[in-house]
N, C-alpha and C positions, 0 to 999 in steps of 0.2 A: 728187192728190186730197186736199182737207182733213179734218179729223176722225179721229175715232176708228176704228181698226184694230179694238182689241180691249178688254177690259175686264173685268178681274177686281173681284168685289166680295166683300167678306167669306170670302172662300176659305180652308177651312182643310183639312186632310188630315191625320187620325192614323194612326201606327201602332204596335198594339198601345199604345195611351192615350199615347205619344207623337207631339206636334205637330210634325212633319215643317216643316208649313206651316199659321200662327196669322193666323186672320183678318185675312188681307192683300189690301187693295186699292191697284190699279192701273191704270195705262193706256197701250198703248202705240198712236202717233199712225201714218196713213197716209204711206209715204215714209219712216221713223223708223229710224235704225240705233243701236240699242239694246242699251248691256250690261250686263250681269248679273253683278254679283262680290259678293264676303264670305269668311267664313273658312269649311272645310271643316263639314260641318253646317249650313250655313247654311238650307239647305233649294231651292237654288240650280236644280238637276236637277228632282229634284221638280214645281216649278213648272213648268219645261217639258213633265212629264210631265202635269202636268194638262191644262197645253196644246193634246197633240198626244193627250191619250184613254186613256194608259196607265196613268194611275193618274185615280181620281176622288175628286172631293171632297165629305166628310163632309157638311159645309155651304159655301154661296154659291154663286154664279154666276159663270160664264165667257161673256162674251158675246163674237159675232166678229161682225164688221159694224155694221149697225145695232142688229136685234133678234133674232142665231141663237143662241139658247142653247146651248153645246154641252158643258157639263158632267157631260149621261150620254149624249153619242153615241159610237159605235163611232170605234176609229182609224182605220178607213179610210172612214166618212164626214165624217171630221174632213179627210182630205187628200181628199178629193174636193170640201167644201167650198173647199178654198186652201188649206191650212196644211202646209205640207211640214217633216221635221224630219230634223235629219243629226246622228248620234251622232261620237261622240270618234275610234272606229277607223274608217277609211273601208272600205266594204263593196262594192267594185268586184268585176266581176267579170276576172278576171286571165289568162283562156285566149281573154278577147274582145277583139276592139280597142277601142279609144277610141270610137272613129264607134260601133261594135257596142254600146257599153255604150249609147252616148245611144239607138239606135236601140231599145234594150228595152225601156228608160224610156219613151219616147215611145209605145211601142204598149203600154205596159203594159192600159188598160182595156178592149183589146181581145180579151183572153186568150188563152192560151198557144200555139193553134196559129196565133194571127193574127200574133202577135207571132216566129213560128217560119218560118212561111213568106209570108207578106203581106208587100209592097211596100209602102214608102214612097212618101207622093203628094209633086211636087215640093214642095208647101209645108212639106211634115215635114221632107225634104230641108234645105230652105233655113232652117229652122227651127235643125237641129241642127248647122248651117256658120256660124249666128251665134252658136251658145252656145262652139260651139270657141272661135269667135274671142276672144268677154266672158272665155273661163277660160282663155286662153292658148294651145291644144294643134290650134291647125289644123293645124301643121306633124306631127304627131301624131296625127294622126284616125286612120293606119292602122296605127299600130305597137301591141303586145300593151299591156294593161294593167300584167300581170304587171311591165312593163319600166320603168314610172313610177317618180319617187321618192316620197317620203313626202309633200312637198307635192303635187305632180303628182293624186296617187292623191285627195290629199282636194278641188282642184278638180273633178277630173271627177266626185265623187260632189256636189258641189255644182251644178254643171253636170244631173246626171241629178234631182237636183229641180227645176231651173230650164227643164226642158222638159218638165216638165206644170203650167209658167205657175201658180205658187202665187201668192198674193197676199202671204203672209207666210211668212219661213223662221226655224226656229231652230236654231240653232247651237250642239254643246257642245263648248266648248275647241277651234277649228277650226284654230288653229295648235299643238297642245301637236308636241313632236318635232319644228318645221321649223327649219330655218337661219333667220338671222336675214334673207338674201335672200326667204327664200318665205314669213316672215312681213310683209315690206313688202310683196310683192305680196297676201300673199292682204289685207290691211287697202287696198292701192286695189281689189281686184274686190269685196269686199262695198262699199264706198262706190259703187262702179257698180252695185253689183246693188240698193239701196235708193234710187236715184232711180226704181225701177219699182214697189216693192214695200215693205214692212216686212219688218225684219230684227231677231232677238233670240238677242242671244249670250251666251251663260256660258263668261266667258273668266278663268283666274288670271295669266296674263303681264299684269303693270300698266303694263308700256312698249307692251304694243303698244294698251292699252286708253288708253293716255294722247294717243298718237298719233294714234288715230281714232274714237275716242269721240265721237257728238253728246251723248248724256244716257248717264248714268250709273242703274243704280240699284242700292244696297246693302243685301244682305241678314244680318241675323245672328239668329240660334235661329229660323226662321220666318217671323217681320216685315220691315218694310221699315224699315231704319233710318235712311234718307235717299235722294233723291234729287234730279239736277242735273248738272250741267256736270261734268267732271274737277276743276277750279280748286277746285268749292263743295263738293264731296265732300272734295277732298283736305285743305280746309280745315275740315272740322265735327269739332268733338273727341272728339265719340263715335265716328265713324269709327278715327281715329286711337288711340282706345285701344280697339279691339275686333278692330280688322283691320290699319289698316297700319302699327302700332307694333308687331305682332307678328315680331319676327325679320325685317324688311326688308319689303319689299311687291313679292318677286316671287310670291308665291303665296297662292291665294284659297280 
């Protein structure tokens, strides 16, 4: 689908009379896998938090879609509109299997007792045999959580947003801790997982951002201080003296 995903205009966020996030506009496109770097402070989180309804903004607008403003709606009619979001520690449950966790997720807005003893209709079924397969862990559907590794654990908790079919996901630092094996992987399943959907990540590893990066966008004190391709970022000199001339450019 073409167009606009989402659209921040004039967003700002203080706190306590610091600007976390200074009237910054943006936009990220349908389809779009999208990252999000700068120096610590940047205000990088933040922005995701406004995102996904955790934090709100002082002044502007967040629009998602066409015309949904969702700048003071609640976080969970924010993921109930599409917008699903996965934090830095991955939050499986670790006493459940694999299959079990996706099975949660999936009956989540059926609440508690449906989701405790209701059955799976085959489509839900067939549903959560194709997320195994996108994040790796068919072979895995019935072994403990608990028993995953570090990457393992943060696709399945990407997997249990991706089966309540978000239209947009955000990402913070979705590889920090993997090997450099489960960082190649997990950079091709988000490239699969935004030929469906928009994808926005706030990631410090700049190898693996260099690697899979379609658009870049760079944040420093709030604002957006560039954005574009890897090549046009790594090439603008404000970049380079605010962020990746600082002590090397593995971290953001």
């Amino acid at each position: 689908m073409a167009g606009t995903i989402l659209y921040l205009e004039n967003v700002t966020v203080s706190f306590d009379g610091f600007k976390a996030v200074d009237s910054l506009n943006t936009y990220v496109k349908y389809g779009e896998l999208r990252f999000l770097i700068g120096p610590n402070g940047a205000g990088k989180t933040t922005l995701l938090d406004v995102i996904c309804g955790k934090v709100k903004p002082a002044t502007g607008r967040v629009v998602f879609k066409e015309d949904i403003d969702i700048g003071s709606k609640q976080e969970y009619e924010i993921v109930q509109l599409g917008i699903g979001r996965k934090f830095q520690a991955p939050s499986v449950f670790g006493n459940l299997t694999v299959f079990e966790n996706l099975e949660l997720a999936i009956q989540k807005e059926r609440g508690i007792w449906a989701s405790l003893f209701g059955k799976l209709t085959s489509e839900q079924r067939d549903k959560i045999f194709a997320i195994l397969e996108t994040i790796g862990q068919l072979e895995k559907a019935h072994e403990k959580a608990e028993t995953l590794s570090h990457g393992e654990k943060q696709w399945l908790e990407i997997g249990m947003l991706l089966v309540q079919e978000p239209e947009m996901l955000l990402l913070d630092e979705p590889v920090a801790g993997m090997t450099k094996k489960e960082t190649e992987k997990t950079g091709e399943l988000l490239r699969a997982i935004a030929k469906d959907r928009s994808v926005l990540v706030v990631e410090h590893d700049m190898e693996f951002v260099r690697n899979f990066a379609e658009k870049v966008t760079v944040m420093h004190e709030g604002k957006i201080l560039c954005e574009g391709s890897m090549e046009q970022v790594q090439s603008d000199p404000r970049v380079v003296e605010v962020y990746l001339g600082r002590g090397g450019d593995s971290h953001a």
